[in-house]
N, C-alpha and C positions, 0 to 999 in steps of 0.2 A: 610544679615542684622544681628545686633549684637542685642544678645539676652535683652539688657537693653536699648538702644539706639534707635533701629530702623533704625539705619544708616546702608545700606550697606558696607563690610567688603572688605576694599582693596585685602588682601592679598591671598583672594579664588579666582583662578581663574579656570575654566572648559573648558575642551577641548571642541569645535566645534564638535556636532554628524550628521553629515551628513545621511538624512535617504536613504534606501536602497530601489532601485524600487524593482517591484513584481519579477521578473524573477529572480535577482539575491537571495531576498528570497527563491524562489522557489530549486533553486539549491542549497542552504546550506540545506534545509530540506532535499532533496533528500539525500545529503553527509550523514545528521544524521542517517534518516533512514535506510544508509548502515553501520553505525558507530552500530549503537543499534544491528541489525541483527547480528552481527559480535561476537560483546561483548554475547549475546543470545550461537549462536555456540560456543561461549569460553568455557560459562558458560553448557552447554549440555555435550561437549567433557569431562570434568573434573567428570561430574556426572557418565557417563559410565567408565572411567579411574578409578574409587574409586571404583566401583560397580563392575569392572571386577579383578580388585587388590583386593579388601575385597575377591572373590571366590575362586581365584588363594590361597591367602592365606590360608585360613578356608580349603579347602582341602586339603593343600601340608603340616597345618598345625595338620589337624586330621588323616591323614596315612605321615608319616613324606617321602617326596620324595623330592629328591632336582631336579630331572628331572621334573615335576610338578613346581616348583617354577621359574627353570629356563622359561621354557614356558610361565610365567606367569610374565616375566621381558618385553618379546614383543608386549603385546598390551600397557603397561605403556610407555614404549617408542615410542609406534605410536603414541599411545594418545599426549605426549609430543610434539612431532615435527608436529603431526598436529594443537596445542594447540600455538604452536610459528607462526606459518603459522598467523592464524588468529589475534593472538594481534599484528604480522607484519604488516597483511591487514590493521587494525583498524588503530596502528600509521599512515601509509601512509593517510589513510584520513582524518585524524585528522588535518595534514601537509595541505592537499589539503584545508578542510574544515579552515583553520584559513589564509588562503593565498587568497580563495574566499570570506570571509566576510569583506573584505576591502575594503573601495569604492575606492580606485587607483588600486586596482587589475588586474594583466596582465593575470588570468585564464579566460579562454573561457569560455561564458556563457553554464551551464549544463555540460560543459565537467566533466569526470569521470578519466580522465586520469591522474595516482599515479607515471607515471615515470620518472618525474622531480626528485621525493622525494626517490625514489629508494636506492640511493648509501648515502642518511641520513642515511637511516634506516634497515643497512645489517640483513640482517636473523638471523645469529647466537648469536649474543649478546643478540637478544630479546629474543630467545628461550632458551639463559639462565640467562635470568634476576632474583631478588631476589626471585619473586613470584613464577614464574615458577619453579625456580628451589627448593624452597622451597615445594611446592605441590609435585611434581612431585617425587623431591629428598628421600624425606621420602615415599614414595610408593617402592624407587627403594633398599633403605635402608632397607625397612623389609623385600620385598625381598630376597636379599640379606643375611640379617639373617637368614631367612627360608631358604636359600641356605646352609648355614655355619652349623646349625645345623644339618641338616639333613642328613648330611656325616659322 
């Protein structure tokens, strides 16, 4: 309807929402609840990553070793590639999760299975996406610096 007229308005038209029975609800919640846990673990791994680089640093930076700092490049880089692992997982169910909420959808009800969406979403690119590689990167940069000067 138009706001002066009261006539409804040709030119709006709305797509048809077809509602979703219980079960197939039921399995997109499930997909989020693995989407949120995931993002949680991201979110944990990154907290220890920072927490064990700040130590690494603070020490290698108050007796200057660069044998200490190097050591201290290998949990940043575990963290890192376990940190891709997981925003990997999340993409994949995110694929799964917007492929299920369709009501012409060919996913199996409940199914969990990411490996259709596999060869979308290769590992490595995620693992060095902007974010990632920005967090990460600057952890592997001071580092690095603590390496450099300490020779």
């Amino acid at each position: 309807m138009t706001a002066l007229s009261g006539e409804p308005e040709a030119s709006i038209t709305r797509p048809v929402r077809v509602p979703l029975e219980a079960d197939r609800i039921k399995h997109l919640e499930f997909i989020q609840a693995v989407i949120t846990r995931l993002g949680t673990n991201s979110f944990l791994v990154k907290g220890w990553a920072l927490t064990l680089a700040a130590a690494f640093l603070a020490v290698s930076a108050s007796r200057p070793s660069w044998q200490i700092a190097v050591v201290g490049l290998v949990p940043v880089l575990c963290f890192w590639f376990l940190d891709g692992y997981f925003l990997r997982q999340e993409r994949l169910f995110r694929h799964l999760y917007d492929d299920a909420r369709r009501p012409d959808s060919t996913v199996e009800m409940l199914s969990m299975n990411v490996g259709p969406y596999l060869l979308r979403t290769p590992w490595l690119p995620v693992t060095m996406s902007k974010t990632l590689t920005l967090f990460y990167g600057a952890l592997v940069v001071a580092d690095l610096a603590i390496v450099a000067l300490a020779r």
